[in-house]
MARGUNU-11738 format. One record per residue: residue number from 1; x, y, z of N, C-alpha, C in turn. Coordinates in Angstrom, 2 decimals. Layout:
# MARGUNU-11738
<kero><nr>NUM</nr><n_px>X</n_px><n_py>Y</n_py><n_pz>Z</n_pz><ca_px>X</ca_px><ca_py>Y</ca_py><ca_pz>Z</ca_pz><c_px>X</c_px><c_py>Y</c_py><c_pz>Z</c_pz></kero>
...
***
This chain:
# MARGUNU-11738
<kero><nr>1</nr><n_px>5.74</n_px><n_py>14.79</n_py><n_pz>-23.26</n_pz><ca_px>4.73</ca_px><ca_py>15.73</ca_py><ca_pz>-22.86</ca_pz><c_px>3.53</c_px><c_py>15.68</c_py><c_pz>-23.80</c_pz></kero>
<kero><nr>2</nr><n_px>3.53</n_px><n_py>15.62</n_py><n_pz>-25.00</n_pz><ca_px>2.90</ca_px><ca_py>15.24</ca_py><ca_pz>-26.22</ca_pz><c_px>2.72</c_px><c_py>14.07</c_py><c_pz>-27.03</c_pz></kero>
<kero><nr>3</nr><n_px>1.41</n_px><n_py>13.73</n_py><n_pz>-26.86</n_pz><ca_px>1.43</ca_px><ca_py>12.62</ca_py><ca_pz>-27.29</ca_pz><c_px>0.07</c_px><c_py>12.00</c_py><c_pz>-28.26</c_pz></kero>
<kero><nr>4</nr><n_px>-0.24</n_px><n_py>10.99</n_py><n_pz>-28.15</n_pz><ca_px>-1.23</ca_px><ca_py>10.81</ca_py><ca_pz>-29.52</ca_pz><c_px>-2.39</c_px><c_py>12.12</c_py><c_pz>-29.32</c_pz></kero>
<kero><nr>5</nr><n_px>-3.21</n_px><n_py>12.29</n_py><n_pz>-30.50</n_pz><ca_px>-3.99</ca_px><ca_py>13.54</ca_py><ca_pz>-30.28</ca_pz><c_px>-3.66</c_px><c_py>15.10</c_py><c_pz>-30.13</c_pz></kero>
<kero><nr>6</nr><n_px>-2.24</n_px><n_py>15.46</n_py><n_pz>-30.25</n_pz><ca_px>-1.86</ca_px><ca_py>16.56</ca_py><ca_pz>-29.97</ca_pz><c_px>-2.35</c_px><c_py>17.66</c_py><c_pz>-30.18</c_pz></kero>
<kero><nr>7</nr><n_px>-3.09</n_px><n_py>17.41</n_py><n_pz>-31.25</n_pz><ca_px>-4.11</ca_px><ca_py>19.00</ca_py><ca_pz>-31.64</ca_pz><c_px>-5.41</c_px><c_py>18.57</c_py><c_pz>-31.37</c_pz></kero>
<kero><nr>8</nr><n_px>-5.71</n_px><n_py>17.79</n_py><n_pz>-30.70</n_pz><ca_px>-6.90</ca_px><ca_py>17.32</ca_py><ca_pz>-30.81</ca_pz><c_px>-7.73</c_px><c_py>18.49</c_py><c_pz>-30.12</c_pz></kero>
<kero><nr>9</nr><n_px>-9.20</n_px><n_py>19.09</n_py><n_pz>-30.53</n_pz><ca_px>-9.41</ca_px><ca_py>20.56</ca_py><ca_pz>-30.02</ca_pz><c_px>-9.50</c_px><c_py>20.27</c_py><c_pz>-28.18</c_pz></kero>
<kero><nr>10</nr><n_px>-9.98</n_px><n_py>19.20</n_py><n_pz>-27.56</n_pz><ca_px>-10.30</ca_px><ca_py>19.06</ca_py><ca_pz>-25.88</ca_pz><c_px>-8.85</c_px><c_py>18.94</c_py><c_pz>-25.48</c_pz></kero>
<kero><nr>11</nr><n_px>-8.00</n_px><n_py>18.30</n_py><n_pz>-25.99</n_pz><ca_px>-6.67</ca_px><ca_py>18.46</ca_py><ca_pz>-25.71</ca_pz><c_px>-5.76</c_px><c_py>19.93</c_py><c_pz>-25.22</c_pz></kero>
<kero><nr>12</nr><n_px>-6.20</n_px><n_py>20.23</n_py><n_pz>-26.49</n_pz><ca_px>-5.86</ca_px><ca_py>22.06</ca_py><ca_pz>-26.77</ca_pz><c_px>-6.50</c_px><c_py>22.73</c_py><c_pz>-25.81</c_pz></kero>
<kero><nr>13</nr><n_px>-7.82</n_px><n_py>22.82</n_py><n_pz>-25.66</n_pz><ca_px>-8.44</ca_px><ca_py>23.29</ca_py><ca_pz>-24.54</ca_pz><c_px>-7.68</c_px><c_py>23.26</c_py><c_pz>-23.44</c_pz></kero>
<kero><nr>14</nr><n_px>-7.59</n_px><n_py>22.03</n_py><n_pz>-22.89</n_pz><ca_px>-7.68</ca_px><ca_py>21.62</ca_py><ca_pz>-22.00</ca_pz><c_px>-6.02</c_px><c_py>22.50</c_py><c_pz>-21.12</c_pz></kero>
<kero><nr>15</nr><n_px>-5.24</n_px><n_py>22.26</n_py><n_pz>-22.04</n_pz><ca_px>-3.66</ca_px><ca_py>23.04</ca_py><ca_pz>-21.85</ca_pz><c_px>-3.32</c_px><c_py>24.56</c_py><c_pz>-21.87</c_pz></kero>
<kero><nr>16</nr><n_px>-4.23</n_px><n_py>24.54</n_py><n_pz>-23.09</n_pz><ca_px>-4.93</ca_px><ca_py>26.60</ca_py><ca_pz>-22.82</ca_pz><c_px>-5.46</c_px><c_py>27.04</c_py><c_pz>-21.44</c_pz></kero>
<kero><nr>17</nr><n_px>-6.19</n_px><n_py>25.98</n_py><n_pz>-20.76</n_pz><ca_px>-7.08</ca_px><ca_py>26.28</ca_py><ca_pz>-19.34</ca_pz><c_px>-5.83</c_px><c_py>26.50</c_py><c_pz>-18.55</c_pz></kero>
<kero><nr>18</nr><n_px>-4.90</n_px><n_py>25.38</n_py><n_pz>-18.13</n_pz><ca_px>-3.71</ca_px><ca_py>25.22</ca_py><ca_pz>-17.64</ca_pz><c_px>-3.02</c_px><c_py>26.16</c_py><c_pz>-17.97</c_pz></kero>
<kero><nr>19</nr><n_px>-2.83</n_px><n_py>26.66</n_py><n_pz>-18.73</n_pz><ca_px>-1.83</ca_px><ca_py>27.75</ca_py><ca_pz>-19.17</ca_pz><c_px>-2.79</c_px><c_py>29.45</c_py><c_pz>-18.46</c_pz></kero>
<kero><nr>20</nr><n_px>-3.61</n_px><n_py>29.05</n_py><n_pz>-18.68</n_pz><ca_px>-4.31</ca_px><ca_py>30.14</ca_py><ca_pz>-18.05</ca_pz><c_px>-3.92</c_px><c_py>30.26</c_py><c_pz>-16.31</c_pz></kero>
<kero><nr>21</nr><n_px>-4.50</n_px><n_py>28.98</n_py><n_pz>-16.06</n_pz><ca_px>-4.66</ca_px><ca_py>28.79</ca_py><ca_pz>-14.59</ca_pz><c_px>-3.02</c_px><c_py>29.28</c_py><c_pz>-13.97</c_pz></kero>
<kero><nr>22</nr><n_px>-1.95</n_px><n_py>28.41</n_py><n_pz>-14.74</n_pz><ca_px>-0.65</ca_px><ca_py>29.17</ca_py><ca_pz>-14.57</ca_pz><c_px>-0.27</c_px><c_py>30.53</c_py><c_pz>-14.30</c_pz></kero>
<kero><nr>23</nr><n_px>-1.03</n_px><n_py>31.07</n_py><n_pz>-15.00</n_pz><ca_px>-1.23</ca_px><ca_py>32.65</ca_py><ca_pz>-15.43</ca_pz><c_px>-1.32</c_px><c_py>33.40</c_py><c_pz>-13.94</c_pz></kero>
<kero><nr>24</nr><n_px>-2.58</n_px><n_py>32.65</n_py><n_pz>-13.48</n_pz><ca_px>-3.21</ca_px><ca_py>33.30</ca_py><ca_pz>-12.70</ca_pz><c_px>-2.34</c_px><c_py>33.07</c_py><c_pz>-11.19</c_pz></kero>
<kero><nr>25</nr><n_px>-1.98</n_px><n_py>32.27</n_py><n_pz>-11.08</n_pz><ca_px>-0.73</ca_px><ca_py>31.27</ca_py><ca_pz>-10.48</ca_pz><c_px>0.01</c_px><c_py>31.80</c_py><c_pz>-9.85</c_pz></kero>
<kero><nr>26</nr><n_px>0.78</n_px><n_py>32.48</n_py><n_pz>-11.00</n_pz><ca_px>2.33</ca_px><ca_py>33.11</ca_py><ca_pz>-10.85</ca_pz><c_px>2.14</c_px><c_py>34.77</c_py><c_pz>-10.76</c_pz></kero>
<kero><nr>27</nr><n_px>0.57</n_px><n_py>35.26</n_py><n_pz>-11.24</n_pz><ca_px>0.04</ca_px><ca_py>36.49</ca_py><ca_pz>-10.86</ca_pz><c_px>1.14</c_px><c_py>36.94</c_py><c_pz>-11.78</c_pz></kero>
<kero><nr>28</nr><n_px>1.33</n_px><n_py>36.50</n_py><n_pz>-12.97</n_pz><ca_px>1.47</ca_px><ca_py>37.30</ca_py><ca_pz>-14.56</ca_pz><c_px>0.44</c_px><c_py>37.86</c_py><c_pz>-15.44</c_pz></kero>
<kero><nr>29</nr><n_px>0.43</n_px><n_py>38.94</n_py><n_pz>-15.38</n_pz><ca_px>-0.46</ca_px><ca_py>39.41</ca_py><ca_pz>-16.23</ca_pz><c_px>-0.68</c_px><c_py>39.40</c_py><c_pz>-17.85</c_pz></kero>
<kero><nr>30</nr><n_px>-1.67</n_px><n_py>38.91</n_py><n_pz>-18.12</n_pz><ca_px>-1.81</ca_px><ca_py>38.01</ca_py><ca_pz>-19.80</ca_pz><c_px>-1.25</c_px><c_py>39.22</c_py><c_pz>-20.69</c_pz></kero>
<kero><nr>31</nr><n_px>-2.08</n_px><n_py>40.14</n_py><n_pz>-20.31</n_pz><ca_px>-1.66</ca_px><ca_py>41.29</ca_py><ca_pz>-21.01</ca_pz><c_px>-0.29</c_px><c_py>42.24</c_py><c_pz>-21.80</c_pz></kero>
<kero><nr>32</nr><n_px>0.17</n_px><n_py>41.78</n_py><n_pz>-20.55</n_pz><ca_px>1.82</ca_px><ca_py>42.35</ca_py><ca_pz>-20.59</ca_pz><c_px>2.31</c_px><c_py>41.10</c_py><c_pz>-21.15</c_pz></kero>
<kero><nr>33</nr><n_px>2.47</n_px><n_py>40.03</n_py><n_pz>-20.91</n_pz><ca_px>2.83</ca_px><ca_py>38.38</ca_py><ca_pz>-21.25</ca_pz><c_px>2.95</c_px><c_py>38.83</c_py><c_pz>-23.07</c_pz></kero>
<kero><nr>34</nr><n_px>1.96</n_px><n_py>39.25</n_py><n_pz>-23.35</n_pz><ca_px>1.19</ca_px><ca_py>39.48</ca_py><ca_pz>-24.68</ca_pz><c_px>2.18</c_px><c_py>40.20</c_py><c_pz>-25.40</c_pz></kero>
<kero><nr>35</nr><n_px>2.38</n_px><n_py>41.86</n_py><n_pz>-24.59</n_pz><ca_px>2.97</ca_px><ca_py>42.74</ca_py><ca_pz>-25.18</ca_pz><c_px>4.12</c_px><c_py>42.55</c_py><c_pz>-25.54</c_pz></kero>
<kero><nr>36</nr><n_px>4.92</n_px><n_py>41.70</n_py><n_pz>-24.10</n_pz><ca_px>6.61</ca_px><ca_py>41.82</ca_py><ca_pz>-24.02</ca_pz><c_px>7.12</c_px><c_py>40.58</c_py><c_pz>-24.84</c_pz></kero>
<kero><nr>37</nr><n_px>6.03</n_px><n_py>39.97</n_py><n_pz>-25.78</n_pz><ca_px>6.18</ca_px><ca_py>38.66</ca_py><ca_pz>-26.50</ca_pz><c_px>5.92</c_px><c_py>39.25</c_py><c_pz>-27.98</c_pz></kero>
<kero><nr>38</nr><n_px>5.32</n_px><n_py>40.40</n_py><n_pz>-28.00</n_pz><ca_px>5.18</ca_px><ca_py>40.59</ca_py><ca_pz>-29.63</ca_pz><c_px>3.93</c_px><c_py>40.30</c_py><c_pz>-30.09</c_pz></kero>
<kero><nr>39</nr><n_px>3.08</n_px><n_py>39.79</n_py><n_pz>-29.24</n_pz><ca_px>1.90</ca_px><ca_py>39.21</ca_py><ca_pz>-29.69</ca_pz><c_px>0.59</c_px><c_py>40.23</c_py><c_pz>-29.28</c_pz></kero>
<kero><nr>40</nr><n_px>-0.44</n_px><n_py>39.82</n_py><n_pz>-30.55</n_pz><ca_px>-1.64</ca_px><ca_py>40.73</ca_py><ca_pz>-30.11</ca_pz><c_px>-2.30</c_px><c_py>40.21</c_py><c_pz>-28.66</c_pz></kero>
<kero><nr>41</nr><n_px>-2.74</n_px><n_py>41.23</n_py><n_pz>-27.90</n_pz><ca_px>-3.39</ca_px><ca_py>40.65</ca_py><ca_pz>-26.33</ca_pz><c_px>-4.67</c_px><c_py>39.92</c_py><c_pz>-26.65</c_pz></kero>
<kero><nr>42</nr><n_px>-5.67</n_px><n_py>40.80</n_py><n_pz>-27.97</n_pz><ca_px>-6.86</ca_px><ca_py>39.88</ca_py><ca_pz>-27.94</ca_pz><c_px>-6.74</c_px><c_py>38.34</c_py><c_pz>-28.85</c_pz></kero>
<kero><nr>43</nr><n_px>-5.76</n_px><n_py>38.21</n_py><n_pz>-29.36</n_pz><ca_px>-5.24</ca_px><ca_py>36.97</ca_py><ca_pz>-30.04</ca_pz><c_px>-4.80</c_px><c_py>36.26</c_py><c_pz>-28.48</c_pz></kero>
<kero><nr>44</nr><n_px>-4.14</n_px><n_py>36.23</n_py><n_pz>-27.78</n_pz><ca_px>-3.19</ca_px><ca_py>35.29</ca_py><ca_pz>-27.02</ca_pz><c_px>-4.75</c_px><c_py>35.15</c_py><c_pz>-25.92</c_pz></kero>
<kero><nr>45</nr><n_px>-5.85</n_px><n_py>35.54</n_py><n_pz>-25.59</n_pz><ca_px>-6.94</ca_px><ca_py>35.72</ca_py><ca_pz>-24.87</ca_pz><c_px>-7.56</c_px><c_py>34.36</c_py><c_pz>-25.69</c_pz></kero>
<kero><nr>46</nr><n_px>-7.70</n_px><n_py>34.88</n_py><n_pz>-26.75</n_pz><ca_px>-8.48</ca_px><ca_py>33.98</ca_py><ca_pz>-27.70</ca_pz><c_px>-8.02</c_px><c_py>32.83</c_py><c_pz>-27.46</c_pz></kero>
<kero><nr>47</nr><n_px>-6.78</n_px><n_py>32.42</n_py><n_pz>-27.82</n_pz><ca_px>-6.07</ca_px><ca_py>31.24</ca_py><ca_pz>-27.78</ca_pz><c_px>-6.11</c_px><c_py>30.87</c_py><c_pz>-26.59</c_pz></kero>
<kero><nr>48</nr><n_px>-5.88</n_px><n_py>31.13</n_py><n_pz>-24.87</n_pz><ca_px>-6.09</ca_px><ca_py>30.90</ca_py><ca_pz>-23.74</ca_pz><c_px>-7.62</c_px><c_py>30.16</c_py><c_pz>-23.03</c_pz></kero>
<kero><nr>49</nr><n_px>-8.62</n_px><n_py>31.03</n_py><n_pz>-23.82</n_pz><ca_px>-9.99</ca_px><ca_py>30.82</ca_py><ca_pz>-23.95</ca_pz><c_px>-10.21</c_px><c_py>29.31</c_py><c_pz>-24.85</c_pz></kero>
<kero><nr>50</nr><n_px>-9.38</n_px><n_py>28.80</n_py><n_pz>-25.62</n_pz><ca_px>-9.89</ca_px><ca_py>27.67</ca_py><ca_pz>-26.19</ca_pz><c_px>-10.79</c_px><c_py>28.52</c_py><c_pz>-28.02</c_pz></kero>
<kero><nr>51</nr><n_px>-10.98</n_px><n_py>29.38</n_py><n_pz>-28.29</n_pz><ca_px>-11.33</ca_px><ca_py>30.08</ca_py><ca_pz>-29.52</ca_pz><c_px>-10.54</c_px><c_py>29.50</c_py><c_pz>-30.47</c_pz></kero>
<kero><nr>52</nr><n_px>-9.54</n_px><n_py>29.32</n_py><n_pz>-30.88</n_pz><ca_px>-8.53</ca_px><ca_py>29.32</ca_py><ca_pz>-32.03</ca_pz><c_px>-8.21</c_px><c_py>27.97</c_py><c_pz>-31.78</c_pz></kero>
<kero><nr>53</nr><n_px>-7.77</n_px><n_py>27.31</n_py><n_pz>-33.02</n_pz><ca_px>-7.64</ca_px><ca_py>25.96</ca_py><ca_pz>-33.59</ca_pz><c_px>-5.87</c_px><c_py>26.14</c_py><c_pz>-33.26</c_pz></kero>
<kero><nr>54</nr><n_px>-4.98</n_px><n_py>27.19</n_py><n_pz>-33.79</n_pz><ca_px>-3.76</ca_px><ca_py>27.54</ca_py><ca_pz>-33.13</ca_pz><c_px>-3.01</c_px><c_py>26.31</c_py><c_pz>-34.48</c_pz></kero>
<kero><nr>55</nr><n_px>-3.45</n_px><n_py>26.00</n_py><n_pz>-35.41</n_pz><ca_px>-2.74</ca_px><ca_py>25.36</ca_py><ca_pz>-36.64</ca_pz><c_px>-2.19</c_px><c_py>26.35</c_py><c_pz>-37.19</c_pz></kero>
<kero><nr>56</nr><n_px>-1.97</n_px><n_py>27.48</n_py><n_pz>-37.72</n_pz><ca_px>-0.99</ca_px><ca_py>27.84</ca_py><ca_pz>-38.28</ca_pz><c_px>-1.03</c_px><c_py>29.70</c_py><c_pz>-38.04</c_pz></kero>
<kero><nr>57</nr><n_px>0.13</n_px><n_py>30.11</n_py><n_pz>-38.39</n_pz><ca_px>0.34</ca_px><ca_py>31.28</ca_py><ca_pz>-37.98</ca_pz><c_px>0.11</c_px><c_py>32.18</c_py><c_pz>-37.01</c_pz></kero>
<kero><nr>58</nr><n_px>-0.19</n_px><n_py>33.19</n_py><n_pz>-36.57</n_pz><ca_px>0.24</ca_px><ca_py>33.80</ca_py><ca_pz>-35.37</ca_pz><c_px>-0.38</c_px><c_py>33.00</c_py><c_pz>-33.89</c_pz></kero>
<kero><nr>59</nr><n_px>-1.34</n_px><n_py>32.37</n_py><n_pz>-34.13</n_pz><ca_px>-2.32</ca_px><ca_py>31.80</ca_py><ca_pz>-32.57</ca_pz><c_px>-0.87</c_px><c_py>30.47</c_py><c_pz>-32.53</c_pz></kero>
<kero><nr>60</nr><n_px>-0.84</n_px><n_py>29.85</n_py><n_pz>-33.86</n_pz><ca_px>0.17</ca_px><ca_py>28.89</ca_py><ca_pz>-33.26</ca_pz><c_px>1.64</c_px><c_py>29.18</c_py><c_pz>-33.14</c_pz></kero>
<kero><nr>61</nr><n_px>1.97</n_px><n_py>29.95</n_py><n_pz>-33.32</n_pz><ca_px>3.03</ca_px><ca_py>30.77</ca_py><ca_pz>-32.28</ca_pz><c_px>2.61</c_px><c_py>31.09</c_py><c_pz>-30.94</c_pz></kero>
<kero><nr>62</nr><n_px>2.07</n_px><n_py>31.60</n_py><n_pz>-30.67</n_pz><ca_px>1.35</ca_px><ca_py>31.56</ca_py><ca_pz>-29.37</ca_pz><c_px>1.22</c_px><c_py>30.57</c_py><c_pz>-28.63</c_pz></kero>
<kero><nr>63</nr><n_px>0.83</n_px><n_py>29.39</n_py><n_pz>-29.13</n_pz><ca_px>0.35</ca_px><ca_py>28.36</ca_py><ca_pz>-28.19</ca_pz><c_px>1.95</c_px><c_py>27.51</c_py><c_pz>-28.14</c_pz></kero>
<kero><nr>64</nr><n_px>2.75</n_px><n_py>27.70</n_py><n_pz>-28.94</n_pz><ca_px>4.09</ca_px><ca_py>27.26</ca_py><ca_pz>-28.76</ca_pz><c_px>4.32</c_px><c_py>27.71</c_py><c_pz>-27.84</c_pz></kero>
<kero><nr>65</nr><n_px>4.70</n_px><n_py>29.42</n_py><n_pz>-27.74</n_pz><ca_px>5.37</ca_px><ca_py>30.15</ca_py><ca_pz>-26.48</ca_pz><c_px>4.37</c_px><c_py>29.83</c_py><c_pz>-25.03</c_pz></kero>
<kero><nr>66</nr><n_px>3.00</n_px><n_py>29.27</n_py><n_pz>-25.46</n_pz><ca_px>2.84</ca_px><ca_py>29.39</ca_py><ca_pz>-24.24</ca_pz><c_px>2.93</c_px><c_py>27.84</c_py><c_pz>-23.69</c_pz></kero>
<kero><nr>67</nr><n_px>3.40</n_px><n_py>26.91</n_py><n_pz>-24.52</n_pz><ca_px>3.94</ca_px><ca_py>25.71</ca_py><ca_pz>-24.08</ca_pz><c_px>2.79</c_px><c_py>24.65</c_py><c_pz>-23.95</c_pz></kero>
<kero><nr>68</nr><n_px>1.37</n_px><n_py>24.95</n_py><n_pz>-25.19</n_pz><ca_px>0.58</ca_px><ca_py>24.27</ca_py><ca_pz>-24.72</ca_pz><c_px>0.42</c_px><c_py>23.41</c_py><c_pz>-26.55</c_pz></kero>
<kero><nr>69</nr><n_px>1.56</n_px><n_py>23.61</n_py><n_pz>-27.07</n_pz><ca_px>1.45</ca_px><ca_py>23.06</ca_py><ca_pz>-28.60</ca_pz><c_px>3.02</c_px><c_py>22.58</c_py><c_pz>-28.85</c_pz></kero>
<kero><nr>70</nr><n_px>3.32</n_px><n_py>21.68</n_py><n_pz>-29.31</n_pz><ca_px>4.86</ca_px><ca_py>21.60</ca_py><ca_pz>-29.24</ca_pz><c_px>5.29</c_px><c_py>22.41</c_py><c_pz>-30.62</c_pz></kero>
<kero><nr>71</nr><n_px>6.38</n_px><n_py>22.88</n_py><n_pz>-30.96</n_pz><ca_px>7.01</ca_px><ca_py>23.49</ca_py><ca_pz>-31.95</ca_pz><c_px>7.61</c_px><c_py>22.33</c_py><c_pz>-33.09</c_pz></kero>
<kero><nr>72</nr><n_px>6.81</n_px><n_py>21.95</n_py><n_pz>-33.87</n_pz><ca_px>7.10</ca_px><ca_py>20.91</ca_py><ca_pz>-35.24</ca_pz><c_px>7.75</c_px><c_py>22.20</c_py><c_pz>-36.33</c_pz></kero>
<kero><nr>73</nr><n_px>9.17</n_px><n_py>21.94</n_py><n_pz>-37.07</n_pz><ca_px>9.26</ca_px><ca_py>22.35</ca_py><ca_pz>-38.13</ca_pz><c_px>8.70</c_px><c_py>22.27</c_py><c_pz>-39.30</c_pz></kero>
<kero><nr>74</nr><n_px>8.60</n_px><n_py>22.83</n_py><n_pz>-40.17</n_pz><ca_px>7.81</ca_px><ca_py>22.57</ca_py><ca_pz>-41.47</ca_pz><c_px>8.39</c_px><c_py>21.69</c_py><c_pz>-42.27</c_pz></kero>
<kero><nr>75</nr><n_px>7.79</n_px><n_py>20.21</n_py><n_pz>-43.10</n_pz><ca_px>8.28</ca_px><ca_py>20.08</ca_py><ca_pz>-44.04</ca_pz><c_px>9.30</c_px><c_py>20.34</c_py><c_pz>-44.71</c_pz></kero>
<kero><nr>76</nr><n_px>10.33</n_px><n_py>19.53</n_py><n_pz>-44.65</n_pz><ca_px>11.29</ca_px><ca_py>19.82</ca_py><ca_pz>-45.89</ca_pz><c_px>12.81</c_px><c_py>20.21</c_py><c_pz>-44.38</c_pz></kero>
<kero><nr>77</nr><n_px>12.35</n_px><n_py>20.73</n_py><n_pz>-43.04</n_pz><ca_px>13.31</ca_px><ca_py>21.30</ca_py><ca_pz>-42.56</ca_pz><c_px>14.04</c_px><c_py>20.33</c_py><c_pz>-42.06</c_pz></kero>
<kero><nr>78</nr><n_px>15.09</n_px><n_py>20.30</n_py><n_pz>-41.89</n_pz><ca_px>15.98</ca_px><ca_py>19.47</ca_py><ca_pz>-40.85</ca_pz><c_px>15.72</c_px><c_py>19.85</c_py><c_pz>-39.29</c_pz></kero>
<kero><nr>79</nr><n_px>14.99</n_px><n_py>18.95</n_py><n_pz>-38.27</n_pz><ca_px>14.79</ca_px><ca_py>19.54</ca_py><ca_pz>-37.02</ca_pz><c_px>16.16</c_px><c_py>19.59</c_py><c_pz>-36.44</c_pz></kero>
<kero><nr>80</nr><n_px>17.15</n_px><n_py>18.80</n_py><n_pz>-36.60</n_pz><ca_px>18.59</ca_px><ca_py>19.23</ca_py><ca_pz>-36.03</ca_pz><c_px>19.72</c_px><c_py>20.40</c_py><c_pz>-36.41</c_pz></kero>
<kero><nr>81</nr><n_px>19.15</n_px><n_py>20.97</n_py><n_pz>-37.62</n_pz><ca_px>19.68</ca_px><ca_py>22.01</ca_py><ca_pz>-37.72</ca_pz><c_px>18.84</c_px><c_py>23.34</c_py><c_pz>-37.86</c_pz></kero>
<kero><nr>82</nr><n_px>19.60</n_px><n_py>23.75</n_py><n_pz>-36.50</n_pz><ca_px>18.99</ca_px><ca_py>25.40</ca_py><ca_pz>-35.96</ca_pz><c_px>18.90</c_px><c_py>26.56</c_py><c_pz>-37.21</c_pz></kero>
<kero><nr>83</nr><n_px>19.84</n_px><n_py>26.33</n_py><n_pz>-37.98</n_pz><ca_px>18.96</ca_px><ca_py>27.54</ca_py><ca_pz>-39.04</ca_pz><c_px>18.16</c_px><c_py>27.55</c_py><c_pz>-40.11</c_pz></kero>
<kero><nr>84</nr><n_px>17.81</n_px><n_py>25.92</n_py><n_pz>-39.57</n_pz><ca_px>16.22</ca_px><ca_py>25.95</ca_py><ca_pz>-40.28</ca_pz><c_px>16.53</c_px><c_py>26.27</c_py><c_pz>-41.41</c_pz></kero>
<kero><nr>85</nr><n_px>17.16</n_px><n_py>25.61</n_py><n_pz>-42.45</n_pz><ca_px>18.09</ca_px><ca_py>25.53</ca_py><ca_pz>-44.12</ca_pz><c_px>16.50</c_px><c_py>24.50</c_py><c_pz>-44.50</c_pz></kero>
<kero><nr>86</nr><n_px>15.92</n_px><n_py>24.60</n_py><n_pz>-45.50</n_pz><ca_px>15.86</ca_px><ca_py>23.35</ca_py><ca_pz>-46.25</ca_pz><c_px>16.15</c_px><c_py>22.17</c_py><c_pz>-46.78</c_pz></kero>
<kero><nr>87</nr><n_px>16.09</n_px><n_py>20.84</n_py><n_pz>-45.94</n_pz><ca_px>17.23</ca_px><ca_py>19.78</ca_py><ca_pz>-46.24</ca_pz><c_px>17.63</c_px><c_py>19.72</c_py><c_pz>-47.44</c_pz></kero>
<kero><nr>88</nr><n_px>18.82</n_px><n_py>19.18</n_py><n_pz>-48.26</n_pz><ca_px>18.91</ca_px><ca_py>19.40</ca_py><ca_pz>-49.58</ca_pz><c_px>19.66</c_px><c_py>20.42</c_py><c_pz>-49.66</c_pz></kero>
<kero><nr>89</nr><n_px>19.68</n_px><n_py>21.60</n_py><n_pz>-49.38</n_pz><ca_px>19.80</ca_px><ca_py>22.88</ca_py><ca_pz>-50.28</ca_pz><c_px>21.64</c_px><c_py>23.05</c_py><c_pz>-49.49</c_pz></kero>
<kero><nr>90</nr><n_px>22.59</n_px><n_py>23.58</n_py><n_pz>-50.24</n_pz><ca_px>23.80</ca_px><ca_py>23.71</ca_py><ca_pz>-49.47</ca_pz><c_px>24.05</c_px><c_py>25.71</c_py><c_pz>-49.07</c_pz></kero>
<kero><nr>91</nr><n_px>24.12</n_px><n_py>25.32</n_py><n_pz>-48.09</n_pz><ca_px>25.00</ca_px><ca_py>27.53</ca_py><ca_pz>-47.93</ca_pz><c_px>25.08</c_px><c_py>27.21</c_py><c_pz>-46.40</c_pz></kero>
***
Protein backbone atom coordinates (compact mmCIF):
# COMPACT_ATOMS: atom_id res chain seq x y z
CA UNK A 1 0.00 0.00 0.00
CA UNK A 2 3.09 2.17 0.82
CA UNK A 3 5.63 2.74 -1.03
CA UNK A 4 8.67 4.93 -2.14
CA UNK A 5 7.80 8.60 -0.95
CA UNK A 6 5.58 7.75 1.89
CA UNK A 7 5.58 11.04 3.60
CA UNK A 8 6.13 12.76 0.77
CA UNK A 9 3.70 16.08 1.52
CA UNK A 10 1.40 15.45 -2.28
CA UNK A 11 1.39 11.92 -1.26
CA UNK A 12 -0.03 12.75 2.21
CA UNK A 13 -2.36 15.08 0.70
CA UNK A 14 -3.40 13.24 -1.61
CA UNK A 15 -4.66 10.10 1.00
CA UNK A 16 -5.96 12.79 3.52
CA UNK A 17 -8.38 13.88 0.38
CA UNK A 18 -9.31 10.08 0.08
CA UNK A 19 -9.76 9.65 3.53
CA UNK A 20 -11.94 12.55 3.52
CA UNK A 21 -13.83 11.64 0.43
CA UNK A 22 -14.35 8.16 2.39
CA UNK A 23 -15.74 10.16 5.08
CA UNK A 24 -18.17 11.63 3.12
CA UNK A 25 -18.86 8.16 1.48
CA UNK A 26 -19.89 6.16 4.27
CA UNK A 27 -21.78 9.49 5.68
CA UNK A 28 -19.44 9.27 8.97
CA UNK A 29 -19.27 12.16 10.59
CA UNK A 30 -15.50 13.60 11.10
CA UNK A 31 -16.55 14.94 14.15
CA UNK A 32 -17.76 12.10 16.13
CA UNK A 33 -14.90 9.85 14.15
CA UNK A 34 -12.74 12.45 16.20
CA UNK A 35 -14.44 12.17 19.53
CA UNK A 36 -15.05 8.29 19.75
CA UNK A 37 -11.14 8.02 18.78
CA UNK A 38 -9.77 10.30 21.51
CA UNK A 39 -8.66 12.76 19.19
CA UNK A 40 -9.01 16.61 19.00
CA UNK A 41 -11.83 17.37 16.04
CA UNK A 42 -9.85 20.55 14.95
CA UNK A 43 -6.53 18.45 14.80
CA UNK A 44 -8.04 15.34 12.76
CA UNK A 45 -9.75 18.43 10.24
CA UNK A 46 -6.35 19.76 10.00
CA UNK A 47 -4.78 16.58 9.13
CA UNK A 48 -7.77 15.63 6.57
CA UNK A 49 -7.29 19.17 4.99
CA UNK A 50 -3.61 18.37 4.11
CA UNK A 51 -2.34 21.26 7.10
CA UNK A 52 -0.08 18.98 9.19
CA UNK A 53 3.13 17.24 8.10
CA UNK A 54 1.54 14.22 10.59
CA UNK A 55 5.58 13.22 11.51
CA UNK A 56 5.25 12.91 14.93
CA UNK A 57 2.83 12.93 17.73
CA UNK A 58 -0.76 13.42 17.95
CA UNK A 59 -1.58 14.40 13.87
CA UNK A 60 0.55 11.21 13.28
CA UNK A 61 -1.56 9.12 15.24
CA UNK A 62 -4.23 10.33 13.41
CA UNK A 63 -3.15 9.79 10.06
CA UNK A 64 -2.28 6.12 11.20
CA UNK A 65 -5.94 5.57 12.46
CA UNK A 66 -7.07 7.09 9.57
CA UNK A 67 -5.04 4.69 7.36
CA UNK A 68 -3.43 7.33 5.30
CA UNK A 69 0.32 6.89 7.05
CA UNK A 70 1.48 3.41 7.84
CA UNK A 71 2.33 2.73 11.63
CA UNK A 72 6.49 2.37 11.75
CA UNK A 73 7.76 1.57 15.33
CA UNK A 74 10.37 3.66 16.79
CA UNK A 75 13.88 2.84 16.72
CA UNK A 76 15.30 0.40 18.87
CA UNK A 77 11.62 -1.57 18.85
CA UNK A 78 11.20 -5.02 17.71
CA UNK A 79 8.21 -4.72 15.06
CA UNK A 80 7.35 -8.47 15.87
CA UNK A 81 6.92 -8.07 19.26
CA UNK A 82 3.52 -6.55 20.33
CA UNK A 83 4.66 -5.08 23.59
CA UNK A 84 6.80 -2.93 22.03
CA UNK A 85 9.97 -3.98 24.73
CA UNK A 86 13.13 -2.33 23.48
CA UNK A 87 15.20 -4.91 21.56
CA UNK A 88 17.95 -5.87 23.92
CA UNK A 89 16.33 -5.23 27.13
CA UNK A 90 14.91 -8.70 28.93
CA UNK A 91 11.29 -8.68 31.24
Amino acid sequence: MFGAGVTSAEGLKARALAAREQFAASGTNISEWAREKGFSVSLVQSVLSGKRACRYGESHRIAVALGIKENVPPPGVDPADKGERPIGLRG
